[in-house]
C-alpha positions, 0 to 999 in steps of 0.5 A, spaced: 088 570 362 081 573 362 078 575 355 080 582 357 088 581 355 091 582 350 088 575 346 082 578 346 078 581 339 075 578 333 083 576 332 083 572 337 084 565 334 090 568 329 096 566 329 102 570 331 105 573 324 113 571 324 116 578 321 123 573 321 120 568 317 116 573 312 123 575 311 127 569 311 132 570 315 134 568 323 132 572 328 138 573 331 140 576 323 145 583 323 142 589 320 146 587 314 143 581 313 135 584 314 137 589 309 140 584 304 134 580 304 129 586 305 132 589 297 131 581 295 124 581 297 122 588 295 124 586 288 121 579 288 115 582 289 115 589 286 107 590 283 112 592 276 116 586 276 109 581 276 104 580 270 097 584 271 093 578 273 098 577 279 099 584 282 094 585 286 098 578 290 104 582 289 102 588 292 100 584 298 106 580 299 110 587 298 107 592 303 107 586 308 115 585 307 115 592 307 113 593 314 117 587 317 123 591 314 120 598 318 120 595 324 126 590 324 130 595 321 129 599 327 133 596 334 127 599 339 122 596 334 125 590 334 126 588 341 119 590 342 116 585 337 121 580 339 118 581 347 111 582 345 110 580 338 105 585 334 100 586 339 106 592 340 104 595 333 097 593 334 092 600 335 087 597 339 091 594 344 094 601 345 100 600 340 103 603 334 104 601 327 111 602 325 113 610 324 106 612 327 103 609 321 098 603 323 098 596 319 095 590 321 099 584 317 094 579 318 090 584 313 095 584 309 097 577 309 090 575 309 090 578 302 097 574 300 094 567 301 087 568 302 085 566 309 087 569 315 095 566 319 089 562 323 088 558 317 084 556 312 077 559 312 078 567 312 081 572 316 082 570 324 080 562 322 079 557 328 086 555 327 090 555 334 094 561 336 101 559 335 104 562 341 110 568 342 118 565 342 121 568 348 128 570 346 134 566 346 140 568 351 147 568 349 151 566 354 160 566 352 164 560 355 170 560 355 173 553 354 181 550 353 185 547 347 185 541 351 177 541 351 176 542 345 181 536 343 178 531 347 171 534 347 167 534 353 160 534 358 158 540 363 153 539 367 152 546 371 146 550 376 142 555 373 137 560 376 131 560 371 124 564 371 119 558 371 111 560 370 108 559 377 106 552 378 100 555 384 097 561 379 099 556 371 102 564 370 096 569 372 099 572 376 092 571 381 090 567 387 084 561 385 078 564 383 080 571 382 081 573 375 086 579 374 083 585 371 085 589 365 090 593 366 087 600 365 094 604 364 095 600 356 088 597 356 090 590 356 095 590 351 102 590 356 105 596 352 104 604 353 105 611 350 110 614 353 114 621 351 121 620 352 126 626 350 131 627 345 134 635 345 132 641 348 125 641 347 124 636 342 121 630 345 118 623 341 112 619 343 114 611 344 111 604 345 114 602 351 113 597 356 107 598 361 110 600 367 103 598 372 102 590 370 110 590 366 108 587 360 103 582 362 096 586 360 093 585 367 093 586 374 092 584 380 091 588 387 096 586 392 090 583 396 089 578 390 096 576 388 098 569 388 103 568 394 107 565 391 109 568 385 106 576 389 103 577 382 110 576 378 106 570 374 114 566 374 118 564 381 126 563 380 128 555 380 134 552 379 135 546 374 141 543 373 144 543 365 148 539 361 151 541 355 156 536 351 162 540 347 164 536 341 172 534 340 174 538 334 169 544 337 172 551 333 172 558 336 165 561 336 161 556 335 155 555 337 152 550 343 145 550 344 139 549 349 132 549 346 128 552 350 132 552 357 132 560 357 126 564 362 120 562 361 114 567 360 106 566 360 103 565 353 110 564 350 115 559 347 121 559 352 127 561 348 134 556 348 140 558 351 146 559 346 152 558 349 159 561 345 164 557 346 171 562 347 177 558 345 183 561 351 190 561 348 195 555 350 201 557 352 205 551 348 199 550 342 196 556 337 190 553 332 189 555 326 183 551 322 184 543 324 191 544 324 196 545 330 203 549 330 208 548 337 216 550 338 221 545 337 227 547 341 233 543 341 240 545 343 246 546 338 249 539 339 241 536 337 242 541 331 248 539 329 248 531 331 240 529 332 236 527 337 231 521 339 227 523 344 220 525 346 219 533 345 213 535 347 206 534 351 201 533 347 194 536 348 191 529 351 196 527 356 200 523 350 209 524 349 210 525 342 216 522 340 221 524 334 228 522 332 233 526 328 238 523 324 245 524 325 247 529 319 240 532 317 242 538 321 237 543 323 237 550 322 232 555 327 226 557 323 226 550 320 218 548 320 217 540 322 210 537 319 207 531 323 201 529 319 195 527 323 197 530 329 192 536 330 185 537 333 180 532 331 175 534 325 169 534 329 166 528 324 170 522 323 176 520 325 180 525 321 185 529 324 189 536 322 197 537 322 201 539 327 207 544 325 213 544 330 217 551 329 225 550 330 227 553 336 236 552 336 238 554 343 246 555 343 249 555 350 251 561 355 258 565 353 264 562 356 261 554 356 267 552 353 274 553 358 281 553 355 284 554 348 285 547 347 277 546 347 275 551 343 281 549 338 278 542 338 270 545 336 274 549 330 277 543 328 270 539 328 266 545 325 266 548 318 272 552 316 270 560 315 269 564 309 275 566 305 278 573 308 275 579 305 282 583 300 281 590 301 286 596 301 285 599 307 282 596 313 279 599 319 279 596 325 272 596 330 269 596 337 261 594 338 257 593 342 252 588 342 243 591 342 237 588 343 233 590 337 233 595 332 230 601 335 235 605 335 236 606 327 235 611 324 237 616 330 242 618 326 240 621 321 241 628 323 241 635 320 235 640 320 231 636 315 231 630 320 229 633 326 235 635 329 236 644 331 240 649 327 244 654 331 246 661 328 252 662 333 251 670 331 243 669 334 242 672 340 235 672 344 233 670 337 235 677 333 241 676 328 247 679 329 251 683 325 258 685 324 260 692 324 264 694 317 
């Protein structure tokens, strides 16, 4: 980069401000959290909280936590400082302070700790610059309860922007230097109007549109061929990502520095979100694990010894009933240590098994003689019910319960009052 971009000026050896770090938070923070650590450092530092000898530190610390709340507390603000830094906000650079306001946090900061963010010796010190973060790309990916019981290792093609090894990122052919973009004056951002009513408009710090954000610009006939002026070209790098066995939905997998490269900047990482699909036999909850146990009324009644399920790694889980402990449908079966993996050590959940009593089709049995030999195996029923009058019913068998309650019937309850007297809706009356 020539000295005309945007790391020229008498700050030029000064270290990037870090408003997330001022802040205390990630920066991948809610605007919850940003205003939370906000009140907590305001308060903190609040010049009327501190001893004379130390308000004038106070004052300092606290004007400084003020404005990167100003500008991280505002989406627009936000995205423009984590793209460009402050040289967005920076008025010689062609940039704004937040809210219109001009601010240069390397004073403030300066006055916080006595020499500038380049490091000892006064402000703007001959400390190395500390280059801008790129943003972090989140990508989702969706993985199944058996990959996350077992754990597993992707390796996968990914299109990524790479700084152009012919140019090292300027953008230019050999022994051309790029100019200093006339439109934002090095600075790679711009004032523009952009309206927000009928005829209200509000003037905004943008991306320059002429050199797309890099302060500089180069002639179609002095661009580096292989880039044309871009300063980064597409490669395609394979990745390898390793989900840990006991993984949980939502989970965070990250590849440090592997996001889109940018000159003058620190890549960002790729962050996957790992997303849990639903199993068609298991639902997780925790490190714990529950299934359907269906067994048929004779395994019910008479028990069982048999393998009922498969398990997530391919394994047959076996159970025996004994004869006489009868199962009742709702009954909940706990096998202890049958559940997903913790993710550190070699301990494991619970698996719940819900009984599900399967009893056979109408008609299963064919004559009297069988069902009299089933009455005779099975509990005799309840005591008949005394009763002086007894009707004798029909029914019919329904699938649910919605229809109750549509009986209710009468004009409070939905249904339509008639007058027979009414006619075309005037009241009748009967002669005397």
């Amino acid at each position: 980069m020539d000295s005309g971009g945007p790391s020229a000026g008498a700050d030029a050896g000064a270290e990037e401000i870090d408003l997330y770090e001022l802040l205390e938070i990630d920066k991948d923070a809610s605007q919850d959290q940003i205003k939370k650590a906000y009140r907590k450092a305001a308060l903190q530092h609040h010049p009327d909280k501190v001893p004379e000898d130390r308000r004038e530190e106070s004052e300092a610390k606290f004007k400084a936590v003020s404005q990167a709340y100003e500008i991280l507390k505002d989406e627009e603000k936000r995205h423009l400082y984590d793209t460009h830094g402050m040289a967005a906000f920076d008025p010689s650079r062609g940039g704004g302070g937040p809210g219109g306001v001009e601010v240069d946090l390397n004073d403030i900061l300066s006055q916080m700790f006595g020499f500038g963010m380049g490091g000892p010796g006064g402000p703007g010190g001959a400390g190395p610059r500390r280059p801008r973060r790129g943003p972090d790309e989140d990508q989702p990916y969706k993985v199944t309860l058996e990959e996350l019981y077992k754990g597993k290792t992707v390796k996968f093609s990914a299109n990524k922007q790479v700084v152009c090894g012919t140019c090292k990122g300027s953008g230019a052919k050999a022994n051309v230097k790029p100019q200093q973009c006339d439109k934002c004056r090095g600075a790679g951002m711009a004032e523009a109007f952009r309206q927000i009513g009928p005829g209200l408009v509000r003037k905004e710090t943008v991306i320059c549109d002429r050199c797309e954000g890099s302060g500089n610009f180069c002639k179609e006939k002095d661009r580096c061929k292989k880039c044309k002026g871009k300063r980064t070209t597409s490669e395609t790098k394979v990745l390898e990502i390793y989900i840990p066995r006991g993984s949980q939905n939502g989970e965070r997998i990250v590849l440090e520095g592997e996001a889109d490269q940018l000159p003058d900047q620190t890549p960002g990482d790729i962050v996957f979100h790992l997303q849990e699909e639903p199993h068609d036999d298991f639902t997780r909850i925790g490190n714990d694990l529950s299934a359907e146990l269906t067994v048929t009324l004779a395994e019910a009644l008479g028990g069982f010894s048999r393998t009922v399920l498969t398990h997530l790694d391919g394994r047959g889980i076996h159970l025996e009933r004994e004869r006489g402990n009868i199962l009742r449908p709702g009954d909940i079966l706990k096998v202890p240590g049958e559940g997903m993996p913790h993710k550190r050590g070699d301990a494991r959940g619970d698996l719940y098994l819900i009984v599900n009593v399967e009893f056979p089709e109408d008609g299963w049995l064919k004559d009297d003689k069988e069902y009299d030999a089933l009455n005779k195996l099975l509990p005799p029923p309840p005591p008949e019910i005394k009763a002086d009058e007894v009707d004798e019913v029909e029914y019919e068998e329904v699938d649910s319960l919605d229809q109750m309650g549509g009986n209710a019937g009468g004009p409070g309850f939905g249904g339509e009052w008639e007058d027979e007297d009414e006619e075309d809706g005037q009241p009748q009356c009967q002669p005397q």
